[in-house]
N, C-alpha and C positions, 0 to 999 in steps of 0.2 A: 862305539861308533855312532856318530850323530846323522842320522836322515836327514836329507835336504829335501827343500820343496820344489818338486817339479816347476818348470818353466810353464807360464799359460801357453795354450798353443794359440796358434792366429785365429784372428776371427773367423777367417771360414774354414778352418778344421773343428771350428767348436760344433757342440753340440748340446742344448740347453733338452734335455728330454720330455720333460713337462712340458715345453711348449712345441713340441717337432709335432706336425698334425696327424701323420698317422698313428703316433703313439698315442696322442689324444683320442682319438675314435674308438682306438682297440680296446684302453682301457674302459671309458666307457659300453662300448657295447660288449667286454666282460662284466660290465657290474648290472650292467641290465640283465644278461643273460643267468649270471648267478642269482640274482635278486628273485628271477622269475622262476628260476629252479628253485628254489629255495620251494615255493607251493606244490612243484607239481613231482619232486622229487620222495619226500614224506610220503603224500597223500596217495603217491600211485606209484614209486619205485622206478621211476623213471629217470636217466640222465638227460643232460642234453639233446646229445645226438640221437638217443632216442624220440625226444618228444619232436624234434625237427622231423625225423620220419614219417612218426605218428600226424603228425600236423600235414606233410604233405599228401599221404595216403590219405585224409582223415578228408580232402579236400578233392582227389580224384585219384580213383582206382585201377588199378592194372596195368600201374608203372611197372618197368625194369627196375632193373640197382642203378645202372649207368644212368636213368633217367632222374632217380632218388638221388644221385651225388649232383647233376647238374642241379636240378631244384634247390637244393639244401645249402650248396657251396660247399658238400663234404667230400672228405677224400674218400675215397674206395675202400681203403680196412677200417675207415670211420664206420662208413655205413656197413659195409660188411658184418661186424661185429651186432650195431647195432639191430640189424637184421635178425642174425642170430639171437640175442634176446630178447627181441619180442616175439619170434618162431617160440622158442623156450616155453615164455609165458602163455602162450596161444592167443596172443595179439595179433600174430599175424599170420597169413595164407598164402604162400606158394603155388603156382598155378603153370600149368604149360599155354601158351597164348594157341587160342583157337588159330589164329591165321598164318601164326609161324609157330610149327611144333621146336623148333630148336631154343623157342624164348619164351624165359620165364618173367611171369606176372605177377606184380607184387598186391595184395589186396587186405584190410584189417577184416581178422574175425569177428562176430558181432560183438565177443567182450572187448574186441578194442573199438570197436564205433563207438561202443559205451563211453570208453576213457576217453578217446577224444571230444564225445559231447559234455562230459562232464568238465573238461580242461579248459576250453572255448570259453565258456562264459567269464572262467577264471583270469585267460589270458587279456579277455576285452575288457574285465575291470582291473587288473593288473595295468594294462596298454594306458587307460583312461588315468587311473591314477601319475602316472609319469606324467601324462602330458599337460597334467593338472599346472606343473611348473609355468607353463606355457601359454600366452594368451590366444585368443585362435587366429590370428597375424602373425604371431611366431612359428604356430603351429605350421601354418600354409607356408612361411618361407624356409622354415625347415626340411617340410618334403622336399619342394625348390632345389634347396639346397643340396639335400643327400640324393634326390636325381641326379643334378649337376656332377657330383661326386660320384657316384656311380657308374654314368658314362664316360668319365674320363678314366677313371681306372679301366674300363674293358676295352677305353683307345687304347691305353697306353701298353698294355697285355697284347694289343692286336697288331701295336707297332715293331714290337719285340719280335723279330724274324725269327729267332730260336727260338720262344715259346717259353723261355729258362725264367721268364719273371716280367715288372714291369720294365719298359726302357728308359733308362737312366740318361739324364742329360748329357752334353759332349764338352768340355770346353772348346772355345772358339779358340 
């Protein structure tokens, strides 16, 4: 039995991947993030969502978890998890908050102040290198840009009455 070839579908059910923009972004800002793991995963056993914690604590002390997933843009068993191995490793510190005993404080041990001051310099010439593509006009309309982009995603989340995602256009 001979396979026929699918009919194309209309032009607006297509869907060209490589150029749809959020797939653009993602993959990119996976190959940055693996890219930059790549040094900090080796040299200190870190993952990702590890070092996003590390990086937020590394920056101010005596978050919550709820405050570490806001920060970060991670889900809850992200950072949970991640929590737990750097508790593990004794990178991090668990606290009851002086001013509400029912809430815990999140804060790095001094051998994770250590790894985060060690990871910082890494990450700004890591950051420098990328941007090296870029002339410093590119640079400034790129921020621009990914502000622009930024805000409109947390319109478009805020326009969503159910909260279940962004809101997707309507036909007329």
């Amino acid at each position: 039995m001979k396979l026929q070839a699918l009919p194309e579908p209309p032009s607006e059910l297509a869907l060209e991947l490589p150029e749809f923009l959020p797939y653009r972004l993602s993959v990119i800002a996976n190959r940055v993030s693996r890219a930059f793991a790549a040094l900090y995963e080796t040299r200190f056993g870190l993952s990702i969502p590890d070092w996003r914690v590390v990086a937020v604590l590394g920056r101010q002390a005596g978050l919550s978890a709820d405050e570490v997933c806001r920060r970060t843009e991670m889900d809850k068993v992200t950072v949970s998890r991640a929590l737990a191995r750097l508790d593990e490793r004794g990178l991090l510190r668990r606290a009851t908050a002086a001013q509400d005993r029912r809430r815990l404080v999140l804060d790095l041990t001094a051998r994770g102040r250590r790894v985060y001051a060690e990871i910082v310099p890494l990450a700004r010439r890591y950051e420098q290198e990328l941007a090296a593509a870029l002339s410093g006009r590119e640079l400034r309309a790129l921020d621009r840009l990914l502000e622009k982009l930024a805000c409109r995603t947390l319109e478009m989340l805020a326009d969503d009455e159910g909260g279940a995602g962004a809101r997707l256009p309507t036909r007329a």
